[in-house]
C-alpha positions in Angstrom: -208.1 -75.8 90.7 -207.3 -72.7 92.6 -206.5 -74.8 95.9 -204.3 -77.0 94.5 -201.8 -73.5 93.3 -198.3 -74.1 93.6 -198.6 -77.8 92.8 -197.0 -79.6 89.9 -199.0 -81.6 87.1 -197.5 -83.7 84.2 -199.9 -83.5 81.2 -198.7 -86.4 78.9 -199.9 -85.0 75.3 -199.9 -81.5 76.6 -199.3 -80.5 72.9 -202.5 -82.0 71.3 -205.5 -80.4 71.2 -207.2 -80.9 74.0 -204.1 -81.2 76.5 -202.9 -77.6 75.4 -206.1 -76.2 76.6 -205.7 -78.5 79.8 -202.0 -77.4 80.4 -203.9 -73.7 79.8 -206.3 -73.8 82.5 -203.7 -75.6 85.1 -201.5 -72.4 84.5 -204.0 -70.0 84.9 -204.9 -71.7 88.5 -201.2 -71.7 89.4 -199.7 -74.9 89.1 -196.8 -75.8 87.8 -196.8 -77.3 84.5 -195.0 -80.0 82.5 -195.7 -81.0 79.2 -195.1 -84.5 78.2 -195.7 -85.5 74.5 -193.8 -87.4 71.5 -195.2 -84.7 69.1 -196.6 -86.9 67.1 -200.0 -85.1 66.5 -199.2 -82.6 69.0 -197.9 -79.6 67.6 -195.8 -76.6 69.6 -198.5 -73.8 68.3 -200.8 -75.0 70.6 -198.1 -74.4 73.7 -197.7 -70.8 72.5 -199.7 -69.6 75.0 -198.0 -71.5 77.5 -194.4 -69.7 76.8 -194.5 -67.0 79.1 -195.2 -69.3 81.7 -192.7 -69.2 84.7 -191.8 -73.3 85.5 -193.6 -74.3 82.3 -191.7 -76.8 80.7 -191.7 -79.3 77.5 -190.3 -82.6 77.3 -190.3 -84.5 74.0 -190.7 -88.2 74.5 -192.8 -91.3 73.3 -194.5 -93.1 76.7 -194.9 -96.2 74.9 -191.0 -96.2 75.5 -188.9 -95.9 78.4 -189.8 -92.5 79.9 -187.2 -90.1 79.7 -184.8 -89.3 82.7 -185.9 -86.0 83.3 -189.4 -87.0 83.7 -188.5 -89.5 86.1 -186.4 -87.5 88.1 -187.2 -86.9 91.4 -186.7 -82.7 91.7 -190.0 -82.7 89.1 -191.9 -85.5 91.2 -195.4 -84.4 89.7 -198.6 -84.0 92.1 -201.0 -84.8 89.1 -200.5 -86.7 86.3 -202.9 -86.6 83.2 -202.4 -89.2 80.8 -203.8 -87.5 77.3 -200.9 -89.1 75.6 -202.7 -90.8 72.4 -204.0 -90.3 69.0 -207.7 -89.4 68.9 -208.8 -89.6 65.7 -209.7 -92.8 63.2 -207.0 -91.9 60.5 -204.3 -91.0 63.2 -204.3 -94.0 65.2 -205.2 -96.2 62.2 -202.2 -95.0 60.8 -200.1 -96.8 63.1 -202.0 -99.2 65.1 -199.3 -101.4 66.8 -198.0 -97.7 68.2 -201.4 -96.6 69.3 -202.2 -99.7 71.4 -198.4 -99.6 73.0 -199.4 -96.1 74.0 -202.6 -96.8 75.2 -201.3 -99.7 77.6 -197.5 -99.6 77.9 -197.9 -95.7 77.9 -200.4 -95.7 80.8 -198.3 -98.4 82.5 -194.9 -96.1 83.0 -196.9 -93.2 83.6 -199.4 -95.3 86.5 -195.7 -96.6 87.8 -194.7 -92.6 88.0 -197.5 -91.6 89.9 -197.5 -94.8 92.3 -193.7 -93.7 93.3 -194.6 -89.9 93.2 -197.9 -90.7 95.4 -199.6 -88.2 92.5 -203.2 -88.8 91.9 -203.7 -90.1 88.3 -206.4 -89.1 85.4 -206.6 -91.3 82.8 -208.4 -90.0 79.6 -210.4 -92.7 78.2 -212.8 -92.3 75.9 -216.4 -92.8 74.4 -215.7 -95.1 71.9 -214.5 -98.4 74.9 -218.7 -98.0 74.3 -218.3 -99.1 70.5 -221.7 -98.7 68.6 -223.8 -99.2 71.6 -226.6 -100.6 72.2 -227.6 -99.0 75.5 -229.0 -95.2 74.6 -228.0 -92.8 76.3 -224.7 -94.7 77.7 -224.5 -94.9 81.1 -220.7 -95.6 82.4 -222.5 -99.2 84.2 -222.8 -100.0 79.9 -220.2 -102.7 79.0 -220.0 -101.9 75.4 -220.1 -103.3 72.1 -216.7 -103.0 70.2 -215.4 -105.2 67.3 -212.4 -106.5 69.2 -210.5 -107.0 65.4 -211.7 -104.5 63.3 -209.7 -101.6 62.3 -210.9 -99.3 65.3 -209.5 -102.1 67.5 -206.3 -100.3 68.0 -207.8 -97.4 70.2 -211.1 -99.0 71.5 -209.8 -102.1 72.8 -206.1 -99.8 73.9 -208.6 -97.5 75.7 -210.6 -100.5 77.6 -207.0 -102.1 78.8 -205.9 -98.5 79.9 -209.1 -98.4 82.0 -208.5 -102.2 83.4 -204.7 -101.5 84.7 -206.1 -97.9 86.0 -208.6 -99.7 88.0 -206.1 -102.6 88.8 -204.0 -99.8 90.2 -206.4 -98.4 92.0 -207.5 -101.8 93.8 -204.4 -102.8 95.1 -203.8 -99.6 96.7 -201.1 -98.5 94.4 -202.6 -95.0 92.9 -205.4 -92.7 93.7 -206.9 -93.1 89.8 -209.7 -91.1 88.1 -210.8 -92.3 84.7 -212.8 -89.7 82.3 -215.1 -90.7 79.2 -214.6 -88.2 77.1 -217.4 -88.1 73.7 -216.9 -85.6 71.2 -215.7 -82.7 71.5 -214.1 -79.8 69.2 -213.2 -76.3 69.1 -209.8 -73.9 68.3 -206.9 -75.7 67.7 -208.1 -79.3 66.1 -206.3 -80.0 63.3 -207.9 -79.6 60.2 -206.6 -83.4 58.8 -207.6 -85.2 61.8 -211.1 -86.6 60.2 -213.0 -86.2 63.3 -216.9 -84.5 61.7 -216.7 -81.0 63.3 -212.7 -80.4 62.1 -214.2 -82.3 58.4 -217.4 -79.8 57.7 -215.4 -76.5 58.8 -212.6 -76.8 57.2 -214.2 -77.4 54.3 -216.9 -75.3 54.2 -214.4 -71.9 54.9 -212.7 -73.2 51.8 -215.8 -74.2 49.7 -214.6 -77.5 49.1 -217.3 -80.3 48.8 -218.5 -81.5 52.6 -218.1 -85.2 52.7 -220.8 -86.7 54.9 -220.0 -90.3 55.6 -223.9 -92.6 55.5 -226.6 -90.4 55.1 -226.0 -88.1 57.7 -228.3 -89.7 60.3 -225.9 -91.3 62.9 -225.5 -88.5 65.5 -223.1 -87.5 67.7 -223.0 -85.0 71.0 -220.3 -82.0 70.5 -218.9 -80.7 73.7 -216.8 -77.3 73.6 -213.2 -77.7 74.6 -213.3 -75.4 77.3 -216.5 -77.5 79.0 -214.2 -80.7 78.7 -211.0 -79.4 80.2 -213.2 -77.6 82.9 -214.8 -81.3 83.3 -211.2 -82.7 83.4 -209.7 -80.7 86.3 -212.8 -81.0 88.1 -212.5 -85.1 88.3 -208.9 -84.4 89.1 -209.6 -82.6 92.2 -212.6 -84.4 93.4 -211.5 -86.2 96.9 -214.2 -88.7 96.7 -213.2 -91.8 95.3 -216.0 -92.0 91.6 -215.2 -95.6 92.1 -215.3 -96.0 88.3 -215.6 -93.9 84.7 -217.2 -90.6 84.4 -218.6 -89.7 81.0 -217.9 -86.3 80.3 -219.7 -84.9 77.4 -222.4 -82.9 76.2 -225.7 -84.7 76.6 -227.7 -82.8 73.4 -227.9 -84.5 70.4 -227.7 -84.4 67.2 -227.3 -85.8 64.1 -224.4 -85.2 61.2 -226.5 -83.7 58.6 -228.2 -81.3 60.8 -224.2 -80.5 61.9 -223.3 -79.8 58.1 -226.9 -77.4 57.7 -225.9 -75.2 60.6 -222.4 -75.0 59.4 -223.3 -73.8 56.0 -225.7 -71.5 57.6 -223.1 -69.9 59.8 -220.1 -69.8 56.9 -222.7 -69.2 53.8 -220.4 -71.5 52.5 -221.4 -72.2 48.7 -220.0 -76.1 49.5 -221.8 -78.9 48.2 -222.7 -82.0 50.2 -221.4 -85.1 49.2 -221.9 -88.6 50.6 -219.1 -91.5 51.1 -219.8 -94.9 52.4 -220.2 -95.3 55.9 -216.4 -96.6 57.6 -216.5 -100.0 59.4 -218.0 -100.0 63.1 -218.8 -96.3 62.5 -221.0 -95.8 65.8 -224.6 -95.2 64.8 -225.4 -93.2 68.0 -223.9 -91.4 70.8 -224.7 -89.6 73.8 -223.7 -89.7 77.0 -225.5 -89.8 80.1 -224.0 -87.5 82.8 -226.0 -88.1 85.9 -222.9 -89.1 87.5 -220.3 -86.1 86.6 -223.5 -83.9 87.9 -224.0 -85.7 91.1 -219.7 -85.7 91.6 -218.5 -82.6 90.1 -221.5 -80.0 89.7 -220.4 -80.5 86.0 -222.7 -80.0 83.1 -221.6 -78.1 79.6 -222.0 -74.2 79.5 -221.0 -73.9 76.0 -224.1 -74.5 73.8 -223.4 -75.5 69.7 -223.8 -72.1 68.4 -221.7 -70.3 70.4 -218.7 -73.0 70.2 -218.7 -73.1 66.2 -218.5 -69.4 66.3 -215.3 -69.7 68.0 -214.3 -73.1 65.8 -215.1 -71.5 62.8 -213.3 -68.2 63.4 -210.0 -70.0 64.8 -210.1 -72.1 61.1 -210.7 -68.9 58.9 -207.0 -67.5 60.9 -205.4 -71.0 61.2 -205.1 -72.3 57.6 -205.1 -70.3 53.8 -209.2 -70.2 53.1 -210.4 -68.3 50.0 -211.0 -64.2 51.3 -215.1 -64.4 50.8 -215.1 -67.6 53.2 -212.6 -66.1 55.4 -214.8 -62.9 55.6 -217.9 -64.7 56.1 -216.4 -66.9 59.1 -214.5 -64.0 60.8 -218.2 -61.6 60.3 -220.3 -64.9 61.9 -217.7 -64.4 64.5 -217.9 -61.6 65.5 -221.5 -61.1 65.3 
């Protein structure tokens, strides 16, 4: 975003894993940075990086509340505001699913009102799963979706699908200059190791040698993109000029299933883990993978990153991030740096 240096960008849930990265590659092209997040799955480790930053700056608050004076003052009056500001994973936002849908809709609200009186352009990161377990395969962003409106995934699928609707109301009465990204899986350094997404799940566990835990029978499959593809994805839709007029999926379109995920783990750890199985959870998407014809066509985006060389790095930054046994340690870090 080189053109757009000296500019300043509000990343709501800056401190989460994949709005640290973000708030690292705004930095690095010059802009001004200000990190917006309640902390709530965030965590200030990922913002180490960011410290010797001149003009970075964190504000702790909640968006699903009243924004916080500071934030709303007009001497910070952002440029670009990314709203990243949610839990992403099944057992965070289960955890408190009234909060998670407040964040998702009254969240995006104050922070669609803050751009609409800062004239800042608007990213909204939706999300793969306002798809459900879909029908369509590969989805296409013209797919309407298949979600259980009341089941327990309700809280973020449906919050994620009202975000997108008061984007796109903004956007069509004139009030904000909105880009909406569809982000599928991704991973990488710096997911938390209790945040029950499949990549954080099998390495974790296999640099410890505890039992995997494969939910089904490891056929549903899934498309991993590498964190650094996905933020790169991120700041290209911010700074495209042309109106997408709609979602863009941004993910990585090779797939593959879970149980061929947990084989190449164990390969790359030699992890002495055993696989064990644990019913499927309710609305658990069978398949996914997106189709990204349209993020090619906008941005000249496509994933750089292939599987191998992104666990390498995932697998090392878990040996160093949390207290592994020294023979899995030494495995992960000599996979690493092979």
């Amino acid at each position: 975003m080189s053109r757009r240096r000296g500019l300043t960008a509000l990343v709501a849930g800056g401190a989460g894993f994949l709005g640290s990265h973000l708030c690292d590659l705004l930095a690095a092209d010059g802009l001004r940075v200000v990190c917006l997040d309640s902390m709530q799955t965030g965590r200030r480790d990922n913002l180490r990086s960011m410290e010797r930053e001149p003009g970075f700056e964190l504000v702790e608050a909640d968006i699903s509340e009243d924004l916080p004076a500071r934030v709303l003052s007009p001497r910070l009056r952002p440029d670009l505001v990314f709203n990243l500001a949610c839990p992403a994973s099944p057992p965070h936002y289960q955890a408190d699913p009234e909060h998670t849908m407040m964040t998702c809709i009254l969240g995006t609200r104050a922070l669609l009102r803050l751009a609409e009186a800062s004239r800042a352009r608007f990213l909204q990161a939706s999300t793969s799963e306002v798809y459900g377990d879909p029908e369509v395969h590969p989805q296409r962003e013209d797919y309407w979706g298949h979600v259980n409106p009341t089941g327990p995934r309700a809280c973020y699928d449906e919050g994620k699908r009202a975000a997108e609707t008061l984007c796109f109301d903004y956007a069509r009465a004139g009030r904000a200059e909105v880009r909406v990204a569809r982000i599928f899986n991704t991973y990488g350094p710096r997911m938390r190791s209790d945040d029950g997404r499949v990549v954080s799940n099998v390495v974790s566990q296999a640099i410890a040698g505890d039992d995997i835990t494969v939910y089904g029978d490891g056929s549903q499959t899934r498309s991993f993109c590498y964190v650094d593809d996905l933020v790169d994805g991120l700041a290209r839709l911010m700074r495209c000029d042309a109106d997408p007029r709609g979602a863009v999926n941004l993910g990585n379109p090779v797939e593959l299933t879970v149980g061929d995920l947990v084989e190449r783990v164990l390969r790359m750890t030699r992890s002495p883990s055993r696989v064990v199985r644990r019913p499927l959870p309710v609305d658990d998407p069978r398949r996914r993978r997106p189709d990204i014809a349209r993020a090619k066509a906008l941005l000249g985006w496509a994933p750089r990153v292939d599987l191998e060389e992104g666990l390498r790095h995932t697998i090392a930054w878990f040996a160093g991030d949390r207290p592994v046994t020294k023979d899995a340690a030494r495995a992960a870090h000599g996979i690493a740096a092979a």
